[in-house]
C-alpha positions in Angstrom: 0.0 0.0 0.0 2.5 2.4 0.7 4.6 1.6 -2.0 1.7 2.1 -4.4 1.3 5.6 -2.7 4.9 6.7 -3.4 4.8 5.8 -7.2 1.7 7.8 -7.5 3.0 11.0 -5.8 6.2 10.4 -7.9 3.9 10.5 -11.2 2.0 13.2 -10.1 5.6 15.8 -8.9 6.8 15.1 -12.2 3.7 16.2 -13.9 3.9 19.1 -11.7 6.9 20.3 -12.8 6.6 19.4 -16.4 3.5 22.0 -16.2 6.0 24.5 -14.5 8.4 24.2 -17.2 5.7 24.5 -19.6 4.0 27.6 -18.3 8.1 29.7 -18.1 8.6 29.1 -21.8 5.0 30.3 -22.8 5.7 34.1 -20.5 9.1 34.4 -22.8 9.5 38.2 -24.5 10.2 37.7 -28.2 13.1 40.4 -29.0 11.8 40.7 -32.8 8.7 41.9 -31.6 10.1 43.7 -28.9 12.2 45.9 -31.5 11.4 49.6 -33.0 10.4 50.1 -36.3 12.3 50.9 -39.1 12.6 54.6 -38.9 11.3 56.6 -42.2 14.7 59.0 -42.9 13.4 62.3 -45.2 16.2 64.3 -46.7 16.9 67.8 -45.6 15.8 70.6 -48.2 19.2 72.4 -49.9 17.5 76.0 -51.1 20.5 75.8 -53.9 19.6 73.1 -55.3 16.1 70.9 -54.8 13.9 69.4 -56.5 9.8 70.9 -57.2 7.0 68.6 -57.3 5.3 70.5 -60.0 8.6 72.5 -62.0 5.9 72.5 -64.7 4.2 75.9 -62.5 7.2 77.8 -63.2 7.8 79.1 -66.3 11.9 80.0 -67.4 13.0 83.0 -69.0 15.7 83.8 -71.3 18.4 86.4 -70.2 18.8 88.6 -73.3 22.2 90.8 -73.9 22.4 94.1 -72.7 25.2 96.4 -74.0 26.0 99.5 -71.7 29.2 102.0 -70.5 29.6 100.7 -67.1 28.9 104.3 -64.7 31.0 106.1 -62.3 29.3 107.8 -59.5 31.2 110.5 -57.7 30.4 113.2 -55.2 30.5 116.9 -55.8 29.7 120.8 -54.9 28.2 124.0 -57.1 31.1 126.6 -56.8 30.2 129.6 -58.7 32.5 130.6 -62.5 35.1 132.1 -61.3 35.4 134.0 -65.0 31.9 135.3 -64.1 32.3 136.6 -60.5 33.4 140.2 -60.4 34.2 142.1 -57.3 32.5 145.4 -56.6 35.6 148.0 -55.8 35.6 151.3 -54.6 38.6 153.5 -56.3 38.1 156.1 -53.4 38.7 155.0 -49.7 36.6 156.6 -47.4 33.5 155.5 -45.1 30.2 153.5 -45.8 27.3 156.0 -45.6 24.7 153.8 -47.3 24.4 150.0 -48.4 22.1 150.1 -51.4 22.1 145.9 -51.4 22.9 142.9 -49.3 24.2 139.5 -49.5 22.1 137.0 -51.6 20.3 139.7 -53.7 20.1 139.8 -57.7 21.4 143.3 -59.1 21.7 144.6 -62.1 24.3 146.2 -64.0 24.7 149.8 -63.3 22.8 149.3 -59.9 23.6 151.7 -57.1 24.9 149.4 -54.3 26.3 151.8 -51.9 27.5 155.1 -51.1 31.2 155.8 -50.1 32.4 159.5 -48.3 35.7 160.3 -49.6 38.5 163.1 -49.3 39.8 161.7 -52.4 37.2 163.4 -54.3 38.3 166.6 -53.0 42.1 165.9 -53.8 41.0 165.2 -57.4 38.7 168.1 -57.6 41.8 170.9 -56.8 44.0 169.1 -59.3 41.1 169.4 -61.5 40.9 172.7 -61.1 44.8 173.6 -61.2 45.4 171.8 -64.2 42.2 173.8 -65.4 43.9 177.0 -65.0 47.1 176.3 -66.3 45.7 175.2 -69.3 43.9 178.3 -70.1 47.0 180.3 -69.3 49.0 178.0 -71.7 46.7 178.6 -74.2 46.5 182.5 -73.9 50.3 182.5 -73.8 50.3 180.1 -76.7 48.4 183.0 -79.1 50.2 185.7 -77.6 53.8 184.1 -78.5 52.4 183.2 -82.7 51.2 186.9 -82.7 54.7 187.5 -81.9 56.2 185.5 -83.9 54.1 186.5 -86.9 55.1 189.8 -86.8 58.8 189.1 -86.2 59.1 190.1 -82.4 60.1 186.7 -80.8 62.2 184.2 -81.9 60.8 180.2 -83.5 61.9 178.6 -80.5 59.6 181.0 -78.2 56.8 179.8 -80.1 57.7 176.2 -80.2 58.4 176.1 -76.0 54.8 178.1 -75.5 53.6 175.0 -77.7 55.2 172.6 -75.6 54.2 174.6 -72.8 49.8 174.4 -74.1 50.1 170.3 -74.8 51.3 169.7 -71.3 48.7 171.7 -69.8 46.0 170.3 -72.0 47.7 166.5 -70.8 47.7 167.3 -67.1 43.8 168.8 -67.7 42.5 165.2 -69.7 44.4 163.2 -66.4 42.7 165.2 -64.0 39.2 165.1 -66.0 39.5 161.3 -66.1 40.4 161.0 -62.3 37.4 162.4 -61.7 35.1 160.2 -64.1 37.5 157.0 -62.8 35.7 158.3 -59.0 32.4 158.9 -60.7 32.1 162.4 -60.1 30.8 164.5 -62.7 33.1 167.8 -62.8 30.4 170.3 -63.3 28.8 169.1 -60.1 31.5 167.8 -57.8 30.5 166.3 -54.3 32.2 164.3 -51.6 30.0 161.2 -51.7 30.9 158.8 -54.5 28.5 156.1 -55.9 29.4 152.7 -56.6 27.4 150.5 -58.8 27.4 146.7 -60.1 29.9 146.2 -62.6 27.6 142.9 -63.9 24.4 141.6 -63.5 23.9 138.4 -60.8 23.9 137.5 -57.2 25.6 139.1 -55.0 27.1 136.0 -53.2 29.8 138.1 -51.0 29.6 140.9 -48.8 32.5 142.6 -46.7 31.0 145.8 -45.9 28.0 147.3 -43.5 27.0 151.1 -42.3 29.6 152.9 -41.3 32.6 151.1 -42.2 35.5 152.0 -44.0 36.8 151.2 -47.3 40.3 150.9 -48.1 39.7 152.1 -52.1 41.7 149.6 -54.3 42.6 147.4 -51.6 40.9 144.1 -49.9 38.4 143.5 -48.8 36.5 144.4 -51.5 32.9 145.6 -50.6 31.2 143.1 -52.9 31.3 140.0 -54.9 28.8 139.6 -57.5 28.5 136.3 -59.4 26.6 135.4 -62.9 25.2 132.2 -62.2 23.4 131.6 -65.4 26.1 128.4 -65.4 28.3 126.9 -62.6 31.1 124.8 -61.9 30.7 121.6 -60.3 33.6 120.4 -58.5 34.3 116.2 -58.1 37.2 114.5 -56.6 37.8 111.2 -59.2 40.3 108.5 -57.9 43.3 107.7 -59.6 41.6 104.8 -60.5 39.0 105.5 -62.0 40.6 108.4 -64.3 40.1 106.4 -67.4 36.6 106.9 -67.1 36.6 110.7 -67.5 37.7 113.2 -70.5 37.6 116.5 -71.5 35.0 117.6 -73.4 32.5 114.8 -72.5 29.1 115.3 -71.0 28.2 113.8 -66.9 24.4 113.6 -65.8 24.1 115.3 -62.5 21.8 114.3 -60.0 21.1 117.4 -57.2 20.9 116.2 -54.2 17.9 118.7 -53.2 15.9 117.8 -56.2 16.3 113.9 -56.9 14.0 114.1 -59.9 16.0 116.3 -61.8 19.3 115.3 -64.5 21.1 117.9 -65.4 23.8 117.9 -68.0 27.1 119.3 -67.4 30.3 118.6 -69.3 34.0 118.2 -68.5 35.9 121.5 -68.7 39.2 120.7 -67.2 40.8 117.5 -65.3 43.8 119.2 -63.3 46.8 117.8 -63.7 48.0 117.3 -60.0 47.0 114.7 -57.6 45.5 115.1 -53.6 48.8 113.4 -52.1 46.3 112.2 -49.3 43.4 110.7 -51.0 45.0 110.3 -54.6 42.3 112.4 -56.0 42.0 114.5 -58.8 39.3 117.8 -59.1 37.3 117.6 -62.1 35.3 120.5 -63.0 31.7 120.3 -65.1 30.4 123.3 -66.6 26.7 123.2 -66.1 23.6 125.9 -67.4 21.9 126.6 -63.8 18.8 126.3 -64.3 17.6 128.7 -61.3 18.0 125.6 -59.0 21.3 125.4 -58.1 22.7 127.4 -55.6 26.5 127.0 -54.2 27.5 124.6 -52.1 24.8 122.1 -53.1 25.8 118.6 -53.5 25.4 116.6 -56.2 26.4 113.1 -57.8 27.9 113.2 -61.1 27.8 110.0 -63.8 30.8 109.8 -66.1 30.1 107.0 -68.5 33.8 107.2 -70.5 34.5 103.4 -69.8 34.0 100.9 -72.6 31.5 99.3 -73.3 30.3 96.1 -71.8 27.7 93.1 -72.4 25.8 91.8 -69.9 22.5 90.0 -69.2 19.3 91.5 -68.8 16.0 89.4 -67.1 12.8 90.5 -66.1 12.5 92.5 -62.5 10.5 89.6 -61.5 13.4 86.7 -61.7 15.4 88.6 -59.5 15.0 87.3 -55.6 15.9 89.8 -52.8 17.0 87.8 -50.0 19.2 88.6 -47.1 20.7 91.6 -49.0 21.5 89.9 -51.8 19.8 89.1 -55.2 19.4 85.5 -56.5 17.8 84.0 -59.2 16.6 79.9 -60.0 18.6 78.1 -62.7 17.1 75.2 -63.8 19.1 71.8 -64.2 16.6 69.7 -65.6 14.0 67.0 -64.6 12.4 69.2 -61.7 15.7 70.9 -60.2 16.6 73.8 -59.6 19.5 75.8 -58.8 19.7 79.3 -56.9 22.6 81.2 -57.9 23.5 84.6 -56.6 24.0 87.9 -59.1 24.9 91.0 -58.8 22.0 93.3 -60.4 22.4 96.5 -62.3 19.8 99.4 -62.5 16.3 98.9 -64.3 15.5 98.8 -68.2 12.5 99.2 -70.0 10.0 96.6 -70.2 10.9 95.9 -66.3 14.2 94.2 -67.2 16.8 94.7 -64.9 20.7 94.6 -65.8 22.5 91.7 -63.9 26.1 93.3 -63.8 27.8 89.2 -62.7 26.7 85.9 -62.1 25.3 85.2 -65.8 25.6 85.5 -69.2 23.2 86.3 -72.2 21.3 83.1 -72.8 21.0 81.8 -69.5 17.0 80.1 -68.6 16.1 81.1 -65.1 13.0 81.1 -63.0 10.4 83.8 -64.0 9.2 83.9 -60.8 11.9 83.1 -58.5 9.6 84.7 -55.1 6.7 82.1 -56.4 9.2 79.1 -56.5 11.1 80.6 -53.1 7.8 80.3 -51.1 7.1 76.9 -52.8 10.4 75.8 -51.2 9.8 77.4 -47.8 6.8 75.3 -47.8 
């Protein structure tokens, strides 16, 4: 009996564990199932050069040639002709009673400007009269000595020294006449105030003198400085470098700083022939007709266009992308990519073309559109 117990508890521990075994193999993680899925890599976007889903939506445009001087863009100042600015002068010193004009105003020629009170007037008015008298007696001893003569009282030579005597006289009289005209005083009516008037019309663009002060007759200051500025000089400092570009004789547009709108002509009157040590500089100086506009010391931008001529490429406005600063157009390379290549751009044309000055040649396809494409790729 109990060794039928002990074979049936053996049977029944070894089933036991068999079902232990059994049941640890089935709770067993499977590492295949246990591992990630293969990840789904996507290429970064290169904005120079990609790939469009639908290239077909962008049309491509033909650079065309373009055949232009390149331009040279310098700085500059009016500065009035100095062959049409006259100073006022005043041949008598004396002091200022009355200023007839100012600084800045128009005058015309033969205009009072101002009034000067002189002793010199007085000076010349006695030799005036002196030489007055002396000529009168020259002249009365003159006929006395050929009455003489003509009857056989005096000798040739009395008559040819009273002669001698009458031109001198009349000489010193002319002088003193002239001395008087030179201070504008009419002899008939002398006075001690002398008149001074514009020698030229124009502008009176310098003024030295005011009420009561004193004028030194020939020397400076001189009261006045009146300029014609019917046409001006325009003054430019050009770089050594960029000499090649400018010659006598040509014409420059000039751009006023004041009045943007407005090109003036001017052309080249005179390169001069010596160098700014400093800044290697030369001044070139444009002649230009003022139009009433220009006043002195405005600045202005002059364009010399003496280089040779060049080809470049010309595409519409609207190929050209402004990006960062910079200006880039889409080449295409075929089968839905495209390139972005940056140019350097020029100023407009008709027909909204615009000059690319680098970065492609006539016959190049680009992008029509490059801003459509750009925000296709930003997508």
């Amino acid at each position: 009996m109990k060794q039928r117990y002990f074979k049936f508890g053996g049977v029944g521990l070894a089933l036991t564990l068999t079902l232990a075994l059994a049941g640890c193999n089935e709770g067993k993680a499977d590492p295949k199932a246990e591992a990630p899925p293969p990840a789904n890599v996507q290429a970064d976007l290169d904005a120079n050069n990609f790939k469009a889903d639908h290239p077909e939506q962008f049309p491509l445009a033909t650079a065309v040639e373009y055949k232009a001087a390149p331009s040279l863009n310098v700085t500059g100042v009016v500065q009035p002709d100095i062959a049409r600015s006259v100073p006022v002068i005043s041949v008598a010193a004396g002091r200022v009673v009355e200023v007839k004009a100012r600084l800045g105003d128009t005058v015309k020629k033969g205009q009072l400007l101002l009034k000067v009170q002189s002793n010199d007037v007085a000076g010349a008015y006695q030799t005036y009269r002196k030489a007055l008298n002396d000529e009168l007696l020259a002249r009365l001893n003159l006929q006395r000595q050929t009455i003489l003569y003509d009857k056989g009282a005096v000798a040739k030579s009395a008559l040819e020294q009273a002669e001698d005597v009458a031109k001198n006289a009349q000489a010193d009289l002319d002088a003193a006449i002239e001395q008087l005209r030179t201070l504008g005083i009419d002899k008939d009516h002398p006075s001690g105030i002398v008149n001074i008037v514009a020698p030229i019309s124009g502008i009176i663009t310098d003024q030295q003198i005011t009420n009561a002060s004193g004028v030194q007759g020939l020397g400076s200051p001189n009261p006045f400085t009146i300029s014609d500025l019917s046409y001006v000089w325009i003054i430019c400092d050009v770089y050594e470098n960029d000499l090649d570009a400018v010659r006598v004789g040509e014409f420059a547009d000039i751009h006023l700083s004041a009045y943007p709108n407005q090109v003036l002509k001017g052309r080249i009157d005179n390169i001069l022939p010596v160098l700014d040590p400093n800044i290697r500089t030369a001044k070139v100086r444009l002649e230009v007709a003022n139009p009433g506009m220009m006043r002195v010391g405005m600045f202005v931008t002059a364009t010399f266009y003496g280089k040779q001529t060049q080809t470049y490429a010309a595409v519409p406005a609207a190929a050209i992308l402004h990006l960062h600063d910079r200006e880039w157009v889409y080449a295409p390379l075929g089968n839905g990519h495209f390139k972005r290549m940056e140019v350097v751009t020029g100023k407009m044309l008709p027909n909204n073309m615009q000059a690319v000055v680098s970065g492609m040649k006539p016959g190049d396809q680009v992008v029509s559109n490059a801003l459509a494409l750009q925000n296709t790729v930003e997508q």
